[in-house]
C-alpha positions in Angstrom: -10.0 21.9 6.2 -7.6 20.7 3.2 -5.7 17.2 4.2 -2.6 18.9 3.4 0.4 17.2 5.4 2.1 20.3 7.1 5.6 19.6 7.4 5.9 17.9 3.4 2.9 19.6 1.8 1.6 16.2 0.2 -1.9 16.6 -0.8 -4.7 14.5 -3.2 -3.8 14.7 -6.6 -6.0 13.5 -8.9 -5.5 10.1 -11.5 -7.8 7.8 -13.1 -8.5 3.7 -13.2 -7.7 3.0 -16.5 -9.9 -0.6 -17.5 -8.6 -2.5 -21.0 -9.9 -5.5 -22.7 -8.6 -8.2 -24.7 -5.5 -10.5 -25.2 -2.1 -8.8 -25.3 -0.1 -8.9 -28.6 2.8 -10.8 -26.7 0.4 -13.3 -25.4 -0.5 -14.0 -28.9 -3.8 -11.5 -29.2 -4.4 -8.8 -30.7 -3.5 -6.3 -28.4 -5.6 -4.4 -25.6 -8.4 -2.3 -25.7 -9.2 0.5 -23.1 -12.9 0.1 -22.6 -13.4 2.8 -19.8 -11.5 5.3 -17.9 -13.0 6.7 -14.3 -11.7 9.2 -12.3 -10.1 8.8 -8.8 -7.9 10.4 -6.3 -4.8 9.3 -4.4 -4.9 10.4 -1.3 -1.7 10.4 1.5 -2.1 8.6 4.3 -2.5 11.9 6.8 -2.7 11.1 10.6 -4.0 14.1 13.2 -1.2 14.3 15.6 0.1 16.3 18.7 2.9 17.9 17.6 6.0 19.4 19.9 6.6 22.9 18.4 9.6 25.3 18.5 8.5 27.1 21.1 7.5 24.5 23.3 3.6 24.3 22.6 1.7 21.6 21.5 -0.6 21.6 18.3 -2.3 18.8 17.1 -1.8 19.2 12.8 -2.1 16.7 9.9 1.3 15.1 9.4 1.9 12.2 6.5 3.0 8.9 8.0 6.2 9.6 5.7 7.1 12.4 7.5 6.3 10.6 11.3 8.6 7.8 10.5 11.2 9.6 8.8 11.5 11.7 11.7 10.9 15.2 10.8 8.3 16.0 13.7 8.6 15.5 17.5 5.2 13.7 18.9 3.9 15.5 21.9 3.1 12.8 24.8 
């Protein structure tokens, strides 16, 4: 299964660590050199919780902690 938050739909997207070498130009060098790039991901911090649904039921789903302390779900005791 994707770790796809439910209620905001915040999912991995991808970036990259971008490394550089050398003295900057305002430090007094001669500027910065990127010497390698690497991919990554950045990944939303996604808790399994039980949730309180419309209808009364309970479903445990994949909810950001954005979305948990902004309120927009009701945590099922």
């Amino acid at each position: 299964m994707a770790r796809i938050c439910a209620i905001t739909g915040k999912r991995p997207v991808k970036g990259s660590i971008i490394n550089r070498k050398g003295q900057s130009k305002k430090s007094g060098g001669i500027g910065t050199h990127v010497t390698s790039i690497t991919k990554r991901k950045f990944r939303p911090n996604l808790q399994k919780i039980k949730v309180k649904l419309p209808t009364g039921a309970t479903k445990r789903v994949w909810v950001s902690v954005k979305a948990i302390k902004a309120g927009l779900v009701e945590k099922a005791l």
